[in-house]
Each structure stands twice: as structure tokens, then as C-alpha cells.
C-alpha positions as CSV (number, residue, x, y, z in Angstrom):
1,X,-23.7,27.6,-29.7
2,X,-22.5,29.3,-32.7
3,X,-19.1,32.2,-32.3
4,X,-21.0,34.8,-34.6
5,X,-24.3,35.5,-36.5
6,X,-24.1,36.7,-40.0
7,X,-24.9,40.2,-40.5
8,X,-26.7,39.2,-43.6
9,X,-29.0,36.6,-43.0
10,X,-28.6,36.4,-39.4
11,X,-27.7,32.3,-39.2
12,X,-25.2,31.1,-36.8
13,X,-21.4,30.4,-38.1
14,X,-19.0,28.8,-36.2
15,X,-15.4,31.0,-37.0
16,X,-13.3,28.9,-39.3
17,X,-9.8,28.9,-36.8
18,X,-8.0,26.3,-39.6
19,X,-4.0,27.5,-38.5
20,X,-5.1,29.4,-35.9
21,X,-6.7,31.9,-38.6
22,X,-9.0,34.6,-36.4
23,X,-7.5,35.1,-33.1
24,X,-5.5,38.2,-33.9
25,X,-6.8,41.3,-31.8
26,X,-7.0,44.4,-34.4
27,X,-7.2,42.7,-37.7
28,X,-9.8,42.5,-39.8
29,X,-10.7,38.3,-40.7
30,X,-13.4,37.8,-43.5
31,X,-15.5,34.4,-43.8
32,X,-18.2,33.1,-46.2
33,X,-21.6,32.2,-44.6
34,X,-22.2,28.4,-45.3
35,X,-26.2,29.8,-45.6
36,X,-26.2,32.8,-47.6
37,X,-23.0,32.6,-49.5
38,X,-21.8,36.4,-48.7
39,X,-18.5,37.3,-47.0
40,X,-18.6,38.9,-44.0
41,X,-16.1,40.1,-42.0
42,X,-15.0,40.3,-38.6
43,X,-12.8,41.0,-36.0
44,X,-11.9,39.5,-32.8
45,X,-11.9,40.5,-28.9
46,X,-10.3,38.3,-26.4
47,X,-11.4,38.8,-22.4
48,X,-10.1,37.1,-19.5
49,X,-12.2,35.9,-16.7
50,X,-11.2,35.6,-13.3
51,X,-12.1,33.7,-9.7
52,X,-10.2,34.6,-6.7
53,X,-10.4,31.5,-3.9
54,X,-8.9,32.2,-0.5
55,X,-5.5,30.3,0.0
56,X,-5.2,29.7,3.6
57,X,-1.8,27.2,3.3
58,X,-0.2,30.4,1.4
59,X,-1.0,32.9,4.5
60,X,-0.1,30.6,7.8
61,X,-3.3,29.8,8.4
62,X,-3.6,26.0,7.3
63,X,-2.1,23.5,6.0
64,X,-1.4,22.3,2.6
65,X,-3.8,19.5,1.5
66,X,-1.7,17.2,-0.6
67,X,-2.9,15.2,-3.5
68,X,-1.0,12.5,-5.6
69,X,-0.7,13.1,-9.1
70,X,-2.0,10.7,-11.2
71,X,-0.6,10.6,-14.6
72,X,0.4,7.6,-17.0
73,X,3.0,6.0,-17.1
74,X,2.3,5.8,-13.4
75,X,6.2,5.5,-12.8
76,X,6.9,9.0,-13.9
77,X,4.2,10.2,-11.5
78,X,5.1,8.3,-8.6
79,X,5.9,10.9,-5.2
80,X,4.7,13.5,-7.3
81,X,2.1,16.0,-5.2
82,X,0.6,19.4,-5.1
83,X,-1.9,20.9,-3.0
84,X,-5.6,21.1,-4.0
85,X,-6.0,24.7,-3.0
86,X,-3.6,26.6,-4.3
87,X,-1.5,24.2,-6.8
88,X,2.1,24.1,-5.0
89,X,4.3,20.6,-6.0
90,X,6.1,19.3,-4.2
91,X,8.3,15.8,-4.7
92,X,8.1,13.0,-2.1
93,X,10.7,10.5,-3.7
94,X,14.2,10.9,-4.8
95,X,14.8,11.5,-8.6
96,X,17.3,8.6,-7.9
97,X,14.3,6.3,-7.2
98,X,11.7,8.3,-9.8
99,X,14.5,7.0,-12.4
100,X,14.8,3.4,-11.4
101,X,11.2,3.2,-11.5
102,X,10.9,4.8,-14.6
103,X,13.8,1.9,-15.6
104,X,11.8,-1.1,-14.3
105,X,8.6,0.2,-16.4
106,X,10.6,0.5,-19.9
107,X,12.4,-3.0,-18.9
108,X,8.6,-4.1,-18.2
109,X,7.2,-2.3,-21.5
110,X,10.6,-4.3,-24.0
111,X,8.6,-7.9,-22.1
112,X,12.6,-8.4,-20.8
């Protein structure tokens, strides 16, 4: 799937975003066709898409569903959860103990 068809020749081009080059709302960008060899130009509109999902653990009406989070190195993950509906975190362990876990892996990682 190609971003734009040139208005010259019609072929698909693929915007050239090298530094983030064509994401500017009201500015005009200009690009070469890689089939036709003309310069074009074009401008750029960005939309927002949205889905609402109900949130019953937000409105009294259910529980949060926990959900470990999985993340590497496991040690800086461990006791770390948030709830599959609607994202809330939450910490199950001590930052104490988070730490000396974290230590132990590093002390694991030097082969001491």
C-alpha cells in the first residue's frame, strides 16, 4: 500500500519521511516520482481514530483483572501489574526488593 499516487502518472509513492520530513500539518512538502521523474507536491493531514470499550473496574461494577508484566530483564518487571481493561498499574513488591533483584541479575550478568 502506497501513502500517495502521483498526480502525473498516477503510480504509487511511498512519502520519503527521512528526519521526519512530511508530517507537518499546513506546509507544502514536494517529492520526485521514482516513475516519472516529476516533482509533485503535497501536503499532509493527520486524523485520529478512536474505540471506546466499557470500563466496568473504573465504575464499581467489577473488578480489576490483573496481568503481570512481562518485560526483559525479568528482574525490573518483577510485581509489576496493570489491568487488561482499562491499563491501571499497580506494584505488588517493594521497590526495596525490585532493587535487590535488579542487584542479584547485574551480579548474575558480571558471572560474579
Amino acid at each position: 500500500m502506497n501513502d500517495i499516487d502521483c498526480p502525473y502518472c498516477g503510480k504509487g509513492q511511498d512519502i520519503n519521511h527521512d528526519d521526519g520530513y512530511g508530517y507537518e500539518e499546513d506546509e507544502v512538502f514536494e517529492q520526485e516520482c521514482c516513475f516519472c521523474d516529476k516533482v509533485f507536491v503535497f501536503t499532509t493531514a493527520i486524523s485520529f481514530y478512536y474505540e471506546a470499550e466499557k470500563a466496568p473496574c473504573k465504575n464499581g461494577e467489577g473488578e480489576h483483572e490483573w496481568r503481570d508484566k512481562i518485560g526483559s530483564p525479568r528482574a525490573a518487571f518483577m510485581g509489576k501489574q496493570f489491568c487488561s481493561v482499562c491499563d491501571e498499574q499497580r506494584d505488588t513488591m517493594a521497590p526495596e526488593d525490585r532493587n535487590a533483584a535488579m542487584e542479584k541479575y547485574f551480579t548474575e550478568l558480571r558471572g560474579e
